[in-house]
N, C-alpha and C positions, 0 to 999 in steps of 0.2 A: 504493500500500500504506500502511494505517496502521497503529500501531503503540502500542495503550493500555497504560500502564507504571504502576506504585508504587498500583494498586489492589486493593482486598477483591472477591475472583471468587465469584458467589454463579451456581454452573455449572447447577444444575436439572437435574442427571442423571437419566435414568428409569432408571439403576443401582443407585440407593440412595432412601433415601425420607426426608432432610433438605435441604441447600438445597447441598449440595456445596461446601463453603467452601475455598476454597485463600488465606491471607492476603496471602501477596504476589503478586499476580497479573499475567498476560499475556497482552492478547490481540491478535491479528494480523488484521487484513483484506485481502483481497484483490479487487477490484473487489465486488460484491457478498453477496460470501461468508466467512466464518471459515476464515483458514485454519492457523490453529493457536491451541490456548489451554494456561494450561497453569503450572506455580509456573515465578518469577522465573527462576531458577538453572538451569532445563532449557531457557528458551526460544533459539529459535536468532538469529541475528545477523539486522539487518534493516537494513543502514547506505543502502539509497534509501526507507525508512519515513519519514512525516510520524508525527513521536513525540507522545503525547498524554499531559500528565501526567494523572494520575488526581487526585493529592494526597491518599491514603488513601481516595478513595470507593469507596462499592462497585457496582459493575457485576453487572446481572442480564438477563438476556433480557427483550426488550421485552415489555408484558404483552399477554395477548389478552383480549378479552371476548368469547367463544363462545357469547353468546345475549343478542339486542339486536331492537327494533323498531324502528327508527332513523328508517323514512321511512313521514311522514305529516304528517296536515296539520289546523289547529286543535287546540282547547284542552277540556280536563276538568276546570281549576281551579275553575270554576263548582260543575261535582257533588260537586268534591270538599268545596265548602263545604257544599251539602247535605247530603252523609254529614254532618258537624261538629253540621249544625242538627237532626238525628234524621232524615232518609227516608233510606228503604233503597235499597238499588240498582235491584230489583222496581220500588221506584216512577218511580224517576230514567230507569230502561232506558222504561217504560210512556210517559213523557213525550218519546221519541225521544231520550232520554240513552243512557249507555252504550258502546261497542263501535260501536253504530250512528250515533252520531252523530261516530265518527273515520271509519267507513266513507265517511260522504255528504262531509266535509270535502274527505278524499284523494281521494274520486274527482271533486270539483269543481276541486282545486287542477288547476295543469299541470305539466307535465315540471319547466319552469327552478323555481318556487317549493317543487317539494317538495323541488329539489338545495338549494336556497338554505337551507331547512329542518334537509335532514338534514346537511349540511358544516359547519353549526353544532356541531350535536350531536356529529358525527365528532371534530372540531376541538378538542374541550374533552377529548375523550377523551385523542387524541394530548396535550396539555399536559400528562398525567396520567401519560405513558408507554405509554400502549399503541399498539403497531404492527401489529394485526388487530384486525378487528370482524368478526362472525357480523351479517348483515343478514337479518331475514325479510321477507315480505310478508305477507300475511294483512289489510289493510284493504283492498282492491281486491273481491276477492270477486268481479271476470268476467274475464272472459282482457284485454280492455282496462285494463284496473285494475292488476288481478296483471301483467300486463307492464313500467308504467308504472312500478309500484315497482322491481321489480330492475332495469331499465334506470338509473333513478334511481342503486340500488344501485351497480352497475357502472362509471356515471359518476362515483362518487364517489370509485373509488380508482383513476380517470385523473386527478379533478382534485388529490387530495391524494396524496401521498407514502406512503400506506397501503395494507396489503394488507385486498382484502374478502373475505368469503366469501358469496354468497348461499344461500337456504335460501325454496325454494319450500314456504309457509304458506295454501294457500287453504284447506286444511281447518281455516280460524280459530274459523270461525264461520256461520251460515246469511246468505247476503244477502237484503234485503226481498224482491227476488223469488222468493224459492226458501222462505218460510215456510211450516212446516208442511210442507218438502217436503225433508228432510235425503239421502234416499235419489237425488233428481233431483238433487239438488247435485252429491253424491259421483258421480253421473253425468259431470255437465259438467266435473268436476274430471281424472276419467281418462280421458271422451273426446275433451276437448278441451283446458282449460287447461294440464293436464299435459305433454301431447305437443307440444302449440306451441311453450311457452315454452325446453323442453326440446330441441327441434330448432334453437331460437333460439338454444341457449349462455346460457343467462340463469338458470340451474339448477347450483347445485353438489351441493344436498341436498333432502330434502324433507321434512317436518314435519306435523303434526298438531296438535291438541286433544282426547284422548281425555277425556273427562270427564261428568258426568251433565247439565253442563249445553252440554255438548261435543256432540261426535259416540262412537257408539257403539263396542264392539269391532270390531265384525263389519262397519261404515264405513269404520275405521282401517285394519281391513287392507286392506281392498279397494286404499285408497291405497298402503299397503304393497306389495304385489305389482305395480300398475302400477310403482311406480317402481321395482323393481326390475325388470322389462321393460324400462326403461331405461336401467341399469346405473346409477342414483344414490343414494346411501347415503341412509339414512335416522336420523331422531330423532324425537321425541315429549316434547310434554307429559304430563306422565303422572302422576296418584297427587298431584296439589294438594289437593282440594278431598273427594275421594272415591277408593274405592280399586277400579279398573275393570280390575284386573289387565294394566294396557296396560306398565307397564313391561316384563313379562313377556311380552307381543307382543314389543314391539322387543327382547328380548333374541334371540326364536326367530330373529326377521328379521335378527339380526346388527347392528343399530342401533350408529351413533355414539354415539346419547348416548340418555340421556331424562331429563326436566328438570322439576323441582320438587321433587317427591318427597317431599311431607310425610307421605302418608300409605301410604309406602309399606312392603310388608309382606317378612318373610322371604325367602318362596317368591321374590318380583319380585327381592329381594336377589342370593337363589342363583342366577337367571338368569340378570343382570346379569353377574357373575362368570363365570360358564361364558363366554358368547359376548364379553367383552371390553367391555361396556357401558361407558362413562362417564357418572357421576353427577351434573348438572350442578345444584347448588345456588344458588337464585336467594334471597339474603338478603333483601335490598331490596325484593321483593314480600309475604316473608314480614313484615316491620316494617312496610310501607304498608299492608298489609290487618289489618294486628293480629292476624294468627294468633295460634293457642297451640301447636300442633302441631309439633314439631320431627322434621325429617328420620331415620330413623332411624340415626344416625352411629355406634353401637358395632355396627350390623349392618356396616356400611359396611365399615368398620375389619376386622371377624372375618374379613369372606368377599374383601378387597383388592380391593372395585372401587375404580377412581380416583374421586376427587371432586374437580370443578374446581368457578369462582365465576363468576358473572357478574352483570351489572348488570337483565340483564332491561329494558332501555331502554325505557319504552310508556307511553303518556300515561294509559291505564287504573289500573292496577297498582304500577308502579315508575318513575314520571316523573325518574329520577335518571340521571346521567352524570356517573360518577362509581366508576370500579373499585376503584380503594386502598379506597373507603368500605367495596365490599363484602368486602376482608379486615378489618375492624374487626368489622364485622358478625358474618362469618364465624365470628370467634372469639368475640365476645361473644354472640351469637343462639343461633350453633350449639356452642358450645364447638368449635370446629377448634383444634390447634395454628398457634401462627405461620407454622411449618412446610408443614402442611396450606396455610393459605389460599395462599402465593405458590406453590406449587404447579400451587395450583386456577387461578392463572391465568396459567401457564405452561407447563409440560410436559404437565398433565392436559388443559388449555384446548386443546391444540394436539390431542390425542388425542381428545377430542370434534369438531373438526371435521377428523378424516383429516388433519390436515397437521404431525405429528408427527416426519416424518424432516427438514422441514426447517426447521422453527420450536419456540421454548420450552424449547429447552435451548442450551448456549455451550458447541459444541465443535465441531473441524474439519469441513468441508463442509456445517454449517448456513447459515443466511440470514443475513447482518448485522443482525440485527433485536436492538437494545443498548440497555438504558436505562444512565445513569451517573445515580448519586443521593447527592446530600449526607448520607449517613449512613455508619458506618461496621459498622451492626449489620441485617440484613437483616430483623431482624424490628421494626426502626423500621414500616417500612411496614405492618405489622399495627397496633401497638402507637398511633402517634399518627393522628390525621386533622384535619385543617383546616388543614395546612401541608402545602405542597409539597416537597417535597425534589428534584422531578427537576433536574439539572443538562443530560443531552445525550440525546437520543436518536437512535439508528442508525436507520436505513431504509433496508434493502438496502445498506448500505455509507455513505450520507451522512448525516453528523451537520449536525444540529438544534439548536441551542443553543435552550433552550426561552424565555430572556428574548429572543432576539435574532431565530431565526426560527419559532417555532409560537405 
């Protein structure tokens, strides 16, 4: 049993909609679980606890990033300098640039170089605090491919201390052999990758790309419905680029989450809201691609759907890892309160990937999942970026001292 004493408790209740601040705080572990938290003065006696001072830090639930590309293989730095020197994407994708050229990478890497790849990426995350990652596939594009990623996936939080979540993505994009043949894809996707990977265990969710330059509505659901034949939640990209009324699928379909959302309208709003949708705000794509288009956050707001943050991790779009960045963002891009962004990536974060009853808030019979952070004001981690503050992070019960073991 441990026993963290003389800290600022920043609890993330989905009871209230601030950061739950208790100043002099308590919290107890119990093998890998909370098992009580709570002010100084009401905690109970712990005298076989290993006692942890705090030294006035403040302690918040470990963070999540709920939508990441994590595993894949080569580099986009090149195009990106293209963009820089005038050609547009059109030409860059024309020359086997683009999407397709992460595609042909990942599926030439093997198993050990794409873990070697993504443990990286993992790696910097956890330094940063967070103790879950949302992993997609989507660069595989045949059931060999798309396997090899989540297997990747899965390997990654046996070899690190971290909880994964995967999120079956073949509906990324069309692969070279299926061009000009978006319908025979969506085929291969629900006759066969689908059902494989999913009878594999290698499936926690399943994902899309609804968009114009995506797959269609009437595509989207088709995936929709398979995987609910499966009994696995589903999410979507939805409302980036154009507005394809896909938010408003995955709210019918009951959707975890759907994610971008720049151009998304009212109506997707009001759905959103009804069936429990989580709005998953990806800043960091928004500032790489230089949008202007901003989410629509006082619809947001009106109608209470949650809005979490993530990093959007992908060599295309948002080559960052890097989640604190995206509450800076969050608040400077999208105007979020401080309040709003550690939210987004915590209690909301945890409610866009279904895992809510036992991560992203710090209260009895959650998960040990605990960052401790050299600041005393919770909305440091908004406010500044390019310094670290984390001091320890919990994982399931075992702390991490971030100079000494992450």
């Amino acid at each position: 049993m441990q026993r963290i004493q003389n800290i600022v408790l920043a609890t993330l209740s989905d009871s209230s909609d601030d950061y739950g601040i208790i100043e002099d705080g308590v919290v107890i572990i119990d093998g890998e679980s909370i098992y009580w938290s709570g002010p100084a003065v009401e905690a109970p006696t712990t005298p076989a606890a290993t006692v942890i001072d705090g030294q006035g830090m403040c302690l918040t639930p470990a963070l999540i990033d709920c939508h990441t590309h994590l595993v894949w293989a080569g580099s986009r730095a090149d195009e990106f300098a293209q963009r820089l020197h005038g050609k547009s994407y059109a030409e860059i994708a024309e020359q086997g640039g683009g999407i397709a050229s992460t595609v042909q990478a990942t599926r030439a890497a093997d198993f050990d170089e794409l873990l070697r790849l993504a443990s990286k990426r993992a790696s910097a995350l956890m330094q940063q605090g967070v103790g879950t990652i949302e992993v997609k596939s989507g660069y595989g594009l045949d059931l060999p491919n798309e396997r090899k990623q989540l297997q990747v996936a899965r390997a990654l939080g046996e070899q690190l201390p971290i909880n994964i979540k995967t999120t079956l993505l073949a509906a990324h994009a069309l692969p070279p052999e299926y061009k000009n043949n978006a319908d025979g894809y969506i085929e291969l996707i629900i006759n066969e990758i689908l059902p494989t990977l999913a009878a594999e265990g290698l499936v926690d969710a399943v994902d899309a790309f609804c968009e114009s330059i995506g797959f269609s509505l009437e595509q989207t659901e088709r995936v929709f419905k398979a995987a609910k034949a499966y009994e696995l939640p589903i999410k979507l990209h939805a409302e980036q680029i154009t507005n394809q009324n896909g938010a408003a699928l995955a709210a019918r379909y009951h959707a975890l989450s759907a994610d971008h959302l720049e151009q998304l309208d009212e109506n997707g709003v009001k759905a959103m809201a009804e069936n429990g949708t989580v709005a998953v705000l990806l800043p960091g794509a928004f500032y790489f691609l230089r949008d202007d288009t901003v989410p629509p956050i006082k619809l947001l707001r009106q109608y209470g759907v949650p809005i979490a943050l993530a990093t959007d991790a992908n060599p295309g779009s948002s080559p960052i890892h890097n989640l604190p960045l995206m509450l800076q963002m969050g608040a400077t891009l999208f105007r979020l309160t401080p309040e709003e962004c550690l939210r987004g990536v915590t209690v909301n974060a945890a409610k866009a990937l279904g895992i809510e009853k036992e991560y992203g808030q710090i209260k009895a019979g959650m998960k040990a999942h605990l960052a401790l952070w050299d600041i005393q004001n919770p909305a440091e981690l908004t406010y500044q970026f390019g310094v670290n503050p984390l001091k320890t992070l919990w994982l399931n019960g075992v702390a991490h001292d971030r100079e000494d073991t992450l």
